[in-house]
Gaussian input, Z-matrix of N, CA and C with variables (Angstrom, degrees):
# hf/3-21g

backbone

0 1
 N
 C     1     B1
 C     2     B2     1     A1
 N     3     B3     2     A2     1     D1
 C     4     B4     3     A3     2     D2
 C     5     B5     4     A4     3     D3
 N     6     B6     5     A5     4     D4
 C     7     B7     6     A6     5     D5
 C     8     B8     7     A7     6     D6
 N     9     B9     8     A8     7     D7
 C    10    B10     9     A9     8     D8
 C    11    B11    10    A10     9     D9
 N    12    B12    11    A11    10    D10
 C    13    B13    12    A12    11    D11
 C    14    B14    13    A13    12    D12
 N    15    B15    14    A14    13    D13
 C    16    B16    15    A15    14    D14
 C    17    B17    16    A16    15    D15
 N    18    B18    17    A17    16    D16
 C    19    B19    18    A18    17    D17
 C    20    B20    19    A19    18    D18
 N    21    B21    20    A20    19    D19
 C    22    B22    21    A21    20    D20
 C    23    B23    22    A22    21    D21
 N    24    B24    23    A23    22    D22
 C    25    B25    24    A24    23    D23
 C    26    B26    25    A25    24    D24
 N    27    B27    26    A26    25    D25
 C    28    B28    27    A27    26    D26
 C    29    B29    28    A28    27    D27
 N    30    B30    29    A29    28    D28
 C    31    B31    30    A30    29    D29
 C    32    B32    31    A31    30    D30
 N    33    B33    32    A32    31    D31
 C    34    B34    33    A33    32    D32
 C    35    B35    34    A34    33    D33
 N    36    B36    35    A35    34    D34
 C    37    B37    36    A36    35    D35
 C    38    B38    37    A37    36    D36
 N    39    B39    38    A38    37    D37
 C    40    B40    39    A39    38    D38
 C    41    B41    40    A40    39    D39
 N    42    B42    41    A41    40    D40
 C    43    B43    42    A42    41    D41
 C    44    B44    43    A43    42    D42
 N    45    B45    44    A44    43    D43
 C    46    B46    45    A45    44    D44
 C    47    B47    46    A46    45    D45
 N    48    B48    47    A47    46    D46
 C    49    B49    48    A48    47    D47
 C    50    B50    49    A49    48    D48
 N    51    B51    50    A50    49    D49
 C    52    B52    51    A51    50    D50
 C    53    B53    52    A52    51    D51
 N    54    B54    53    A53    52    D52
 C    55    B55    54    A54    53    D53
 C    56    B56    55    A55    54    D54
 N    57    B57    56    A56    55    D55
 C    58    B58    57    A57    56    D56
 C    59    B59    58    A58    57    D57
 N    60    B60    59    A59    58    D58
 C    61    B61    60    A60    59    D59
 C    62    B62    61    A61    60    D60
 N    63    B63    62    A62    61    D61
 C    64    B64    63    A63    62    D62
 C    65    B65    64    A64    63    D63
 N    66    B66    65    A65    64    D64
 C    67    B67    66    A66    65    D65
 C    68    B68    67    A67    66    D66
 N    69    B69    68    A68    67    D67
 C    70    B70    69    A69    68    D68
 C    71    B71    70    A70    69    D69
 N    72    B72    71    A71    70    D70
 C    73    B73    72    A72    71    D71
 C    74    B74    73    A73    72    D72
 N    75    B75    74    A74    73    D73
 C    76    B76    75    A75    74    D74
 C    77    B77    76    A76    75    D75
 N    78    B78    77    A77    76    D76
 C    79    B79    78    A78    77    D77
 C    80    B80    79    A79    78    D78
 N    81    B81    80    A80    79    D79
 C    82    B82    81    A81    80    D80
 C    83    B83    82    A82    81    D81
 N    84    B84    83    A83    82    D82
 C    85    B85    84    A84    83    D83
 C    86    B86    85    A85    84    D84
 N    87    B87    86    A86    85    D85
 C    88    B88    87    A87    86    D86
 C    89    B89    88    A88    87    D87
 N    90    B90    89    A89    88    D88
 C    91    B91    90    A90    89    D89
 C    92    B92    91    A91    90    D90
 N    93    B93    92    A92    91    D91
 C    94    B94    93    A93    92    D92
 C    95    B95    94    A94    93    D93
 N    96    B96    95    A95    94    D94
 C    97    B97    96    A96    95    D95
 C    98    B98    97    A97    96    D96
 N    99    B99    98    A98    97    D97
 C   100   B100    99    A99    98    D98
 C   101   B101   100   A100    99    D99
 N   102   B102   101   A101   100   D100
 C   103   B103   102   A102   101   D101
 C   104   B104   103   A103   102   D102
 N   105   B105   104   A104   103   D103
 C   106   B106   105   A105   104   D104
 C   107   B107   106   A106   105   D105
 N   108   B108   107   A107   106   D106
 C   109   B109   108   A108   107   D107
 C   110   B110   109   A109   108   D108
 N   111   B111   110   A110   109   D109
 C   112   B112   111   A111   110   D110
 C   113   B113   112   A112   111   D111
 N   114   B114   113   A113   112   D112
 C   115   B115   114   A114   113   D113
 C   116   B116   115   A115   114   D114
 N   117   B117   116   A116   115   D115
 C   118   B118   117   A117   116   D116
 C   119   B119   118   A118   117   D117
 N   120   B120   119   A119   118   D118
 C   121   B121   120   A120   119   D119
 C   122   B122   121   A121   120   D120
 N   123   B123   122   A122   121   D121
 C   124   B124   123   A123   122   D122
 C   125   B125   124   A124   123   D123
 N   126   B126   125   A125   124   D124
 C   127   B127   126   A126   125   D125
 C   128   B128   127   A127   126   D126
 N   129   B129   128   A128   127   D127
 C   130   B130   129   A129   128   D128
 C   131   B131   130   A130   129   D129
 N   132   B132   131   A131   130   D130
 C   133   B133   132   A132   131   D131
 C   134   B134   133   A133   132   D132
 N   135   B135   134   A134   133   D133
 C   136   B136   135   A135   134   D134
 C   137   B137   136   A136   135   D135
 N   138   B138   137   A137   136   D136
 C   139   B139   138   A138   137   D137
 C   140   B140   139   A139   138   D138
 N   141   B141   140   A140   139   D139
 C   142   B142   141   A141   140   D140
 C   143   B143   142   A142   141   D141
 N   144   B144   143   A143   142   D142
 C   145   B145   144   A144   143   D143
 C   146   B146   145   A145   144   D144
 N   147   B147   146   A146   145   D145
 C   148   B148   147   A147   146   D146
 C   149   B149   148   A148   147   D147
 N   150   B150   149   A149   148   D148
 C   151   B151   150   A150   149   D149
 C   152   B152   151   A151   150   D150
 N   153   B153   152   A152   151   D151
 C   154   B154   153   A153   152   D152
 C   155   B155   154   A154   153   D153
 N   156   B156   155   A155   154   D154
 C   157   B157   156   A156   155   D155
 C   158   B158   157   A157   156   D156
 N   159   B159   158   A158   157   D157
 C   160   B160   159   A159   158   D158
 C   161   B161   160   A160   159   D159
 N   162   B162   161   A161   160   D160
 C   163   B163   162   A162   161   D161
 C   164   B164   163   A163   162   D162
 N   165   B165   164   A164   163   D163
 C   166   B166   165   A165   164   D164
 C   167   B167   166   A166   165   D165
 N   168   B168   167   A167   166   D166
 C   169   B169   168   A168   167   D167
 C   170   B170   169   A169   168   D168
 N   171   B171   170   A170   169   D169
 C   172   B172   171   A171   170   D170
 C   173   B173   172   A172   171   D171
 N   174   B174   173   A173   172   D172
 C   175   B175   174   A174   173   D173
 C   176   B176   175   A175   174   D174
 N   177   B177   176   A176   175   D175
 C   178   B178   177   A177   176   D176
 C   179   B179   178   A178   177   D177
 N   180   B180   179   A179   178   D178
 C   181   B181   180   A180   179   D179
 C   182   B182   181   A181   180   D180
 N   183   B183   182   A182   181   D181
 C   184   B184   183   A183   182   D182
 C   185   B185   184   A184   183   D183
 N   186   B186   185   A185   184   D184
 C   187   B187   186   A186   185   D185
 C   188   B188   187   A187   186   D186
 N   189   B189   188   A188   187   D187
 C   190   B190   189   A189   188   D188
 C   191   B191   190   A190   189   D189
 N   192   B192   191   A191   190   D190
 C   193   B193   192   A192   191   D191
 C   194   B194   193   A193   192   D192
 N   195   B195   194   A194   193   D193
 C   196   B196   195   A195   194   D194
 C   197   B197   196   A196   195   D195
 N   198   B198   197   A197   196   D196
 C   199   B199   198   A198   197   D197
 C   200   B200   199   A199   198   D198
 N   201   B201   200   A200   199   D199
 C   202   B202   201   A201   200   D200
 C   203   B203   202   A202   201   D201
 N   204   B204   203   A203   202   D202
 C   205   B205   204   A204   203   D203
 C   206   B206   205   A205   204   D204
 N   207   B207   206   A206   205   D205
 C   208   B208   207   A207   206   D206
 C   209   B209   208   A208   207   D207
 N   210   B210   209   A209   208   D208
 C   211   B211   210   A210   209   D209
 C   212   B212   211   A211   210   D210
 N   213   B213   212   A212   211   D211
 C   214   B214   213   A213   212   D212
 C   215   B215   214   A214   213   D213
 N   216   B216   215   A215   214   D214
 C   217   B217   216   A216   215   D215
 C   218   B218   217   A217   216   D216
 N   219   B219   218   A218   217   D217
 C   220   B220   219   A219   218   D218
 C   221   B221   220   A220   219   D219
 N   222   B222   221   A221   220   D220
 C   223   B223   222   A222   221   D221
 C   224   B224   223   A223   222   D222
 N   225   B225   224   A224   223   D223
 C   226   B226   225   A225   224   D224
 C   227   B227   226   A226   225   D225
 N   228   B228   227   A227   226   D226
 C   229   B229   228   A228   227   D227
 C   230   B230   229   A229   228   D228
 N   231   B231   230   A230   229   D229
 C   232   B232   231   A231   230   D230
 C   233   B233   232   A232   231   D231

   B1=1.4495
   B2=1.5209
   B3=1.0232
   B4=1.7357
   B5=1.6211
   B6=1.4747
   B7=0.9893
   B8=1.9102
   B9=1.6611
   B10=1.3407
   B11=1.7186
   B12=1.2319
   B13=1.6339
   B14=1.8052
   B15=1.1748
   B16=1.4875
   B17=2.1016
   B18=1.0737
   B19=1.1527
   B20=1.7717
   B21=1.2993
   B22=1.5766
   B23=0.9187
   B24=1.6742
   B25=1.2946
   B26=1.5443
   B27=1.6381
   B28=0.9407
   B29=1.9367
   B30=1.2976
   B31=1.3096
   B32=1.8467
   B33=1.6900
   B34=1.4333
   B35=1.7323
   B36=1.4198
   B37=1.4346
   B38=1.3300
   B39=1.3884
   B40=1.7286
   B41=1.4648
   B42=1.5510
   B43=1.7303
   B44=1.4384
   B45=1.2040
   B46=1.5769
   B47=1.3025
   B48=1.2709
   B49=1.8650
   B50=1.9330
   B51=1.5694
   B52=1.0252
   B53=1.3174
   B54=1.4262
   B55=1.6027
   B56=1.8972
   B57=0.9256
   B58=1.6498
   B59=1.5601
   B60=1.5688
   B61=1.7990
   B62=1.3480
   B63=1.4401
   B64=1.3224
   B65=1.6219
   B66=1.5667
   B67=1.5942
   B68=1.6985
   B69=1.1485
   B70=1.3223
   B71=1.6339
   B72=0.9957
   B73=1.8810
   B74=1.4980
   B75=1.5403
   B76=1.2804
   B77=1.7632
   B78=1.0534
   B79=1.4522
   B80=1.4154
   B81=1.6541
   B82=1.2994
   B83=1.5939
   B84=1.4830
   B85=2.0197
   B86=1.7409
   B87=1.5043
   B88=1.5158
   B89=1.3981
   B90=0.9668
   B91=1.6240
   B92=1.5696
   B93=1.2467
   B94=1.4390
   B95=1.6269
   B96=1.2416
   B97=1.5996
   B98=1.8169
   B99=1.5042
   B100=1.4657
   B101=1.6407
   B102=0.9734
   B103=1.7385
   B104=1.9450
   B105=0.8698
   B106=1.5875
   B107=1.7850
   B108=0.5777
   B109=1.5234
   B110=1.6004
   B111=1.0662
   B112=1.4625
   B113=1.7544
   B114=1.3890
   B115=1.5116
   B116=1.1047
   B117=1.3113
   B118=1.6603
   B119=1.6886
   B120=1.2911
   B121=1.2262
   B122=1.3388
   B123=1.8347
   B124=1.2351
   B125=1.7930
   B126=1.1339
   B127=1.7775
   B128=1.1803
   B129=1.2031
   B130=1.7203
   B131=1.3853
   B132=1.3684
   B133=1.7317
   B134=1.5522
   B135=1.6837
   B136=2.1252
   B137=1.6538
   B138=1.0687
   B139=1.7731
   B140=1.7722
   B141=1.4226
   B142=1.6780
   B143=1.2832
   B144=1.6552
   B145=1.3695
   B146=1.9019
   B147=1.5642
   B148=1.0609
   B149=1.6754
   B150=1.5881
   B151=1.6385
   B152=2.0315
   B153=1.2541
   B154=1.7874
   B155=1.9262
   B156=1.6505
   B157=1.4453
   B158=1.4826
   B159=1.4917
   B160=1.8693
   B161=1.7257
   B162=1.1683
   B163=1.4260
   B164=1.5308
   B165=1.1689
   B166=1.8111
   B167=1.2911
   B168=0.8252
   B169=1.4993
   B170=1.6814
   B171=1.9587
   B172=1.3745
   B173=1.3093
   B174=1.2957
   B175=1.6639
   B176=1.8706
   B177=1.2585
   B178=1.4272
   B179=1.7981
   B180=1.6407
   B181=1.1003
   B182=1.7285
   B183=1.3539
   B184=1.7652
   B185=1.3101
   B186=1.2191
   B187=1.1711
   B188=1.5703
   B189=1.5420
   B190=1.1345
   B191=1.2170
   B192=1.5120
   B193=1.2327
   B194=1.4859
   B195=1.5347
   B196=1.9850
   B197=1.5677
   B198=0.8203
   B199=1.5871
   B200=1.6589
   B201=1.4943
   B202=0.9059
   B203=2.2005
   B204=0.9521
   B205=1.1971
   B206=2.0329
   B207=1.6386
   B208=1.2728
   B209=1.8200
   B210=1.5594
   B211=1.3857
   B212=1.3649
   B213=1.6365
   B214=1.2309
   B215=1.7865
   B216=0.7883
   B217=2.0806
   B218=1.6865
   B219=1.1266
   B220=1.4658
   B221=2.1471
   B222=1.1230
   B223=1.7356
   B224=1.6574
   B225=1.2676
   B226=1.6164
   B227=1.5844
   B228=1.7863
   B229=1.5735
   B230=1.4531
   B231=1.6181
   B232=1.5734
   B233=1.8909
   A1=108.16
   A2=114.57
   A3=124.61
   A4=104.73
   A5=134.81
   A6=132.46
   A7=131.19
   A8=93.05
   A9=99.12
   A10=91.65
   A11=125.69
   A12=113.02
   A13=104.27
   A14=120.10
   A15=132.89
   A16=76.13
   A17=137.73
   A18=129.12
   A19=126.61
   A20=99.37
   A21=105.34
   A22=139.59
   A23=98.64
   A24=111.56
   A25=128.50
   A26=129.56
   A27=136.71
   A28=102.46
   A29=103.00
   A30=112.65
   A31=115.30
   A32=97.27
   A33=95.52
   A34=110.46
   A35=119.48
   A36=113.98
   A37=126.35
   A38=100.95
   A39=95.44
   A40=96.09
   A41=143.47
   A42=133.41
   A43=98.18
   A44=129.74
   A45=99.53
   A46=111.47
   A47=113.79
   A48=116.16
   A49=110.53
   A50=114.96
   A51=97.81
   A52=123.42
   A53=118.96
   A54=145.89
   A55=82.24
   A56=100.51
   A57=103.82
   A58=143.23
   A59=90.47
   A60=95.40
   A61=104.31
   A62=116.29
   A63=125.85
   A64=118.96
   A65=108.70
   A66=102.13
   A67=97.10
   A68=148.27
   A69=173.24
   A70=97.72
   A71=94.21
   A72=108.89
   A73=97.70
   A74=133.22
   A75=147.02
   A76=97.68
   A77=126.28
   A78=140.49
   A79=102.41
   A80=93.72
   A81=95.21
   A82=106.85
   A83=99.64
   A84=118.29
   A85=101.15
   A86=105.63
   A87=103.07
   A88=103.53
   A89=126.72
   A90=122.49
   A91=96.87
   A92=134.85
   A93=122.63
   A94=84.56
   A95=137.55
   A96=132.71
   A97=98.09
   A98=102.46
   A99=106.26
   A100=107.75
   A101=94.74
   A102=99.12
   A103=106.77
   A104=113.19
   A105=106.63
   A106=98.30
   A107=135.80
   A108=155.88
   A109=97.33
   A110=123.27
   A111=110.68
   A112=134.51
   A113=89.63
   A114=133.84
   A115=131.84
   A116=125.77
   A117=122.46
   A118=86.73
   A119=127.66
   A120=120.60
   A121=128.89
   A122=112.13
   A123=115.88
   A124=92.07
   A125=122.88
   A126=109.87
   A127=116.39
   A128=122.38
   A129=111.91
   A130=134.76
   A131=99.04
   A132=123.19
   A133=95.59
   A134=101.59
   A135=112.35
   A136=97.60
   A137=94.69
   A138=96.18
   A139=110.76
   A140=90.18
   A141=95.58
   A142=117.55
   A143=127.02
   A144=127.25
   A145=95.89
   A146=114.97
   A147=103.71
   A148=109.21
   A149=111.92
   A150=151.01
   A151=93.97
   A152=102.71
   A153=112.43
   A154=118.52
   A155=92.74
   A156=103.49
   A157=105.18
   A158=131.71
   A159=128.58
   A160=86.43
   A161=128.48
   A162=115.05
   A163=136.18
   A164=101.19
   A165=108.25
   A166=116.53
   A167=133.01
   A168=155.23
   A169=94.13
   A170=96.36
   A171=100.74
   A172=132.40
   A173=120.99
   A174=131.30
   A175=91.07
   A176=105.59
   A177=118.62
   A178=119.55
   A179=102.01
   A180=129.33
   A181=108.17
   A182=106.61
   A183=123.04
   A184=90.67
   A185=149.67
   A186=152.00
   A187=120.81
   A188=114.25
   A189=130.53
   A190=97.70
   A191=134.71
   A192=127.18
   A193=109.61
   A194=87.95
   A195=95.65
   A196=107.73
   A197=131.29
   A198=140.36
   A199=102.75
   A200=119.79
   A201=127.36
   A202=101.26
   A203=110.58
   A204=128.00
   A205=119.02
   A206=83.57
   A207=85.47
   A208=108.63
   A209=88.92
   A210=97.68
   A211=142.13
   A212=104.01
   A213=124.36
   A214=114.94
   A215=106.33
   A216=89.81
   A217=99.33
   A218=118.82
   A219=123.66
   A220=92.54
   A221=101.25
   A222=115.00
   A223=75.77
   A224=135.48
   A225=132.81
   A226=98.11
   A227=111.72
   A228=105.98
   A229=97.05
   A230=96.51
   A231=111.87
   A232=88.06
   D1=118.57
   D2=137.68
   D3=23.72
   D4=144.78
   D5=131.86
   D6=-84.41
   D7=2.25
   D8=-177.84
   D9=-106.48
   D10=-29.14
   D11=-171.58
   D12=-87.50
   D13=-7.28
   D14=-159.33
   D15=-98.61
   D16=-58.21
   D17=177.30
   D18=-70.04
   D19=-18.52
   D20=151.15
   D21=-42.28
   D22=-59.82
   D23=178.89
   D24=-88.83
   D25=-7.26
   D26=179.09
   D27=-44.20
   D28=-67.23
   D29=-162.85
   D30=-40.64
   D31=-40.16
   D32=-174.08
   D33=-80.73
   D34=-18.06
   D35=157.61
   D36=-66.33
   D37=-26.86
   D38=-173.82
   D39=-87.42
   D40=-39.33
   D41=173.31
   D42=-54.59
   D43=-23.06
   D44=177.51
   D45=-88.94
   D46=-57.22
   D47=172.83
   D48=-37.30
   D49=-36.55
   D50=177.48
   D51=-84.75
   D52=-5.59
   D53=-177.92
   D54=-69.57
   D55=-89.44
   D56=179.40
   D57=-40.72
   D58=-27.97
   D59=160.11
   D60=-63.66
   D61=-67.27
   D62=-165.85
   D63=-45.22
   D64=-36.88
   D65=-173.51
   D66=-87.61
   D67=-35.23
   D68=162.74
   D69=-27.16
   D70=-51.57
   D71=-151.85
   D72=-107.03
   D73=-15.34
   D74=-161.54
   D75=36.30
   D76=87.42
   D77=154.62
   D78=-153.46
   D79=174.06
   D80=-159.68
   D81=-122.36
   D82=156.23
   D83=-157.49
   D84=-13.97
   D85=-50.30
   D86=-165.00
   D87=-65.52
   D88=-40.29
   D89=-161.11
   D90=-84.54
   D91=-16.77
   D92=-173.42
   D93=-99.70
   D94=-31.92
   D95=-170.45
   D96=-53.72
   D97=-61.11
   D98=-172.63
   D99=-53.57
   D100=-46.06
   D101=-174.04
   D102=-64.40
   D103=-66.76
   D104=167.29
   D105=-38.93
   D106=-105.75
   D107=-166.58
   D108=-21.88
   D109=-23.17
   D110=172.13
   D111=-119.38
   D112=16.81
   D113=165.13
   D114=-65.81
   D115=117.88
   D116=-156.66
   D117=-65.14
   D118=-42.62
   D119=-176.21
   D120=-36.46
   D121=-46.12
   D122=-167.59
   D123=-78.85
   D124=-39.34
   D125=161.54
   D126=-33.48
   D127=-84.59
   D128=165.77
   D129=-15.28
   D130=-61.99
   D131=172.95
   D132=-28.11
   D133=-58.80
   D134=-145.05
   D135=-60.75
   D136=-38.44
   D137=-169.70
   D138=-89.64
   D139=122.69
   D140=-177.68
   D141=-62.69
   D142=-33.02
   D143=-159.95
   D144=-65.60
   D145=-22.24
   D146=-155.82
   D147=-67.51
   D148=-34.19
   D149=156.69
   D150=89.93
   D151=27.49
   D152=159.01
   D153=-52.52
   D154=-16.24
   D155=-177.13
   D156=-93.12
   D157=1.20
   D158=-179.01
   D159=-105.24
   D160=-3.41
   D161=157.64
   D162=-76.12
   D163=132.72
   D164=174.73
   D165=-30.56
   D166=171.13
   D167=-148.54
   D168=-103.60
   D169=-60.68
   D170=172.02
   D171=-79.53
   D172=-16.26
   D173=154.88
   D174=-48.57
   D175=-86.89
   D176=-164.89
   D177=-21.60
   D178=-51.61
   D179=147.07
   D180=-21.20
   D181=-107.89
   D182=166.14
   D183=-15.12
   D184=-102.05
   D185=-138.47
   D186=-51.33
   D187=-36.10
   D188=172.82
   D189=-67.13
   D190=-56.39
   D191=-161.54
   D192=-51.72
   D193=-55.72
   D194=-179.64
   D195=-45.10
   D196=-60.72
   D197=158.02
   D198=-10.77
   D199=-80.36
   D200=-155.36
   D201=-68.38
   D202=-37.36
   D203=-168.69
   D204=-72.61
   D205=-20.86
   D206=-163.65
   D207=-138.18
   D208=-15.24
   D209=-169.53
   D210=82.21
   D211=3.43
   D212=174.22
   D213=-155.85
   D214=164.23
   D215=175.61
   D216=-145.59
   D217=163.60
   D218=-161.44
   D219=-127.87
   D220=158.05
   D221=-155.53
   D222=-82.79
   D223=143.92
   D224=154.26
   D225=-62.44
   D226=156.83
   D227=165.52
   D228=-100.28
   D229=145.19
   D230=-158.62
   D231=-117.06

């Protein structure tokens, strides 16, 4: 993929993942924005080779949680 279509699309994965922290977590856009955004996950996310971005919304989701829960999250085997 593109390094210009791979940056396209970041934005519309991260409004949904942050759509979903927020209703999930009951806080609101800003407080789930910061929280995504400072997530080893959304590191992963930025870089395409890692391909954390062909995951679901709700995988992505799961993964953050593990993150948040544990302090680290592990890739599912696909």
């Amino acid at each position: 993929m593109s390094k210009e279509k791979f940056l396209a699309m970041i934005p519309y994965i991260s409004t949904d993942l942050v759509n979903m922290i927020a209703t999930k977590q009951n806080i609101t856009e800003e407080e789930a924005i910061i929280k995504l955004y400072g997530s080893k996950l959304y590191a992963a996310l930025e870089q395409e080779e890692t391909k954390v971005w062909q995951y679901s919304t709700h995988m992505l989701y799961s993964l953050f949680e593990q993150e948040e829960n544990t302090g680290n999250f592990q890739f599912p085997d696909v």
